[in-house]
N, C-alpha and C positions, 0 to 999 in steps of 0.2 A: 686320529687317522681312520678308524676302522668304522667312526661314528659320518666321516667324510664319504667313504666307499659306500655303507649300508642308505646316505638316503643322495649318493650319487645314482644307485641301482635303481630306489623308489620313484627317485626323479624319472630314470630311461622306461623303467615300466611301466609309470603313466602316460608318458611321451607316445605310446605304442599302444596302451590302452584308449588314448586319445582318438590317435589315427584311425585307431580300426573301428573307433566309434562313430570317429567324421566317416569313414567307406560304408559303413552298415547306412547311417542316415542320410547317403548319398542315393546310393543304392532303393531306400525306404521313396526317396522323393522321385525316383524312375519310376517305381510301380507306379505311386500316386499320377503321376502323370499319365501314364499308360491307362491306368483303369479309369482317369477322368475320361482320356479320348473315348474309349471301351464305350462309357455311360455315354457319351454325346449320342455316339454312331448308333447304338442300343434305343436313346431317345428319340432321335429321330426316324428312327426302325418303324417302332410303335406309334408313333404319330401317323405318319403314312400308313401303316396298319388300321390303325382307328379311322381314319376319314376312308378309306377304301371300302364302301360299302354295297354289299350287292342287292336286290330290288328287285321284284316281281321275275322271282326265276320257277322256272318249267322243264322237266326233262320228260320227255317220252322216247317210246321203243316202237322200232316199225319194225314193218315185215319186207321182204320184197317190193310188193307191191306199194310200198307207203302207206298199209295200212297201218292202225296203230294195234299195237300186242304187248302185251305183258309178260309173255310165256319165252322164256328165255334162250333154247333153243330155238326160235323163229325169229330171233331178233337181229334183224342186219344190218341197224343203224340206231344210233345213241344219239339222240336229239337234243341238246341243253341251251334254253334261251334265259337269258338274264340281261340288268341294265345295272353299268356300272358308271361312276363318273369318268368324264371324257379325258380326264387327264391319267388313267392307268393306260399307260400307252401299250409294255412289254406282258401281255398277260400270255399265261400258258397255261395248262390244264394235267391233274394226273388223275388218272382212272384205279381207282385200287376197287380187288375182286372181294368176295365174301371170305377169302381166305386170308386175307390183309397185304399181299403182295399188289405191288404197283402194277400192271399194266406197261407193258415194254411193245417198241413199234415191231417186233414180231405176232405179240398179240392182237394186231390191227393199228386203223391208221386215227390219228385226228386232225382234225381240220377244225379251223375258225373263221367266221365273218364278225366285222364289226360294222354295226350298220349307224352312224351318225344321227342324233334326235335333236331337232331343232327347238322343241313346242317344248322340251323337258330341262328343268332347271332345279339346282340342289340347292338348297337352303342348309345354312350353314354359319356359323361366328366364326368362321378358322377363315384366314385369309388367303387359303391353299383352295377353297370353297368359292370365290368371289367370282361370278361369270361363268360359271364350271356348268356342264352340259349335260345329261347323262347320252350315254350311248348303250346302243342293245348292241349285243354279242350274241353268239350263235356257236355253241360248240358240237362239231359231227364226228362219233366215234362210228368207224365199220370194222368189226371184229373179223378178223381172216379166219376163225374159229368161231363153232359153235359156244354160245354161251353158257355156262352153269349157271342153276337158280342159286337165289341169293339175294342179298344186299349190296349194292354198287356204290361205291362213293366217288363222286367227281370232287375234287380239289382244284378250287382256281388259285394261280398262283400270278404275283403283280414281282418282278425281277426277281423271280423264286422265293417272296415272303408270301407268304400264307394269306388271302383275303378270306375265302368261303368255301364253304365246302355243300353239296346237294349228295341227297340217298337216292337211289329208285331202287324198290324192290320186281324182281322178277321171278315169275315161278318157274 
């Protein structure tokens, strides 16, 4: 009898070491699933990342009068021309100062033209590449403030991922 009870017990505590085994490798095959999605969306981040490439860019500094300057308190407009391919539709731009803080529309304003190029064509093996166009861009920073000298970074950005980034230095 007591030999019946002892592997009735062993019996119930596998039965339950079972189950919690089956919920832990249930559990185990969610993540797995989760972080494949994770890796898709992550892949295909980085692909669009990769083919998003910028091309003969230029940034200058005017003064008033549209002269060009360098010297940082004279500077009333941030000029940045680059050519991207035609398919980055959502681009935006972040301006961060020598002190590494972003640039906010108190700091001044930016503006973009994208100007469509007919004659220009990307070469490419990625099928995302096939007919693809480049277009120029045109980014205008005017700072409501004077500017401090420094290092400038423009950051273009394609649906807030990262494409490129350009420096100007200003004294």
């Amino acid at each position: 009898m007591t030999l019946q009870n002892e592997l009735q017990n062993e019996l119930s505590a596998l039965k339950n070491s079972y189950a919690s085994l089956e919920l832990n490798n249930k559990e185990l095959s969610n993540t797995i699933a989760q972080l494949q999605e994770r890796n898709r969306v992550l892949n295909d981040d980085l692909n669009r990342a990769m083919f998003a490439s910028v091309d003969q860019s230029q940034i200058e500094a005017h003064r008033k009068s549209d002269k060009l300057t360098v010297r940082a308190k004279r500077t009333k407009k941030l000029i940045a021309n680059f050519q991207v391919p035609s398919n980055l539709k959502n681009l935006s731009f972040r301006i961060i100062d020598p002190q590494g803080s972003a640039l906010t529309s108190q700091d001044g304003t930016i503006a973009s033209n994208i100007i469509p190029s007919v004659e220009s064509y990307t070469a490419s093996s990625e099928t995302e590449a096939s007919g693809s166009n480049l277009q120029k861009v045109e980014m205008i920073f005017s700072p409501s403030d004077k500017l401090k000298s420094g290092v400038y970074t423009v950051e273009i950005l394609n649906e807030n991922l990262y494409v490129s980034s350009m420096k100007v230095k200003l004294k």
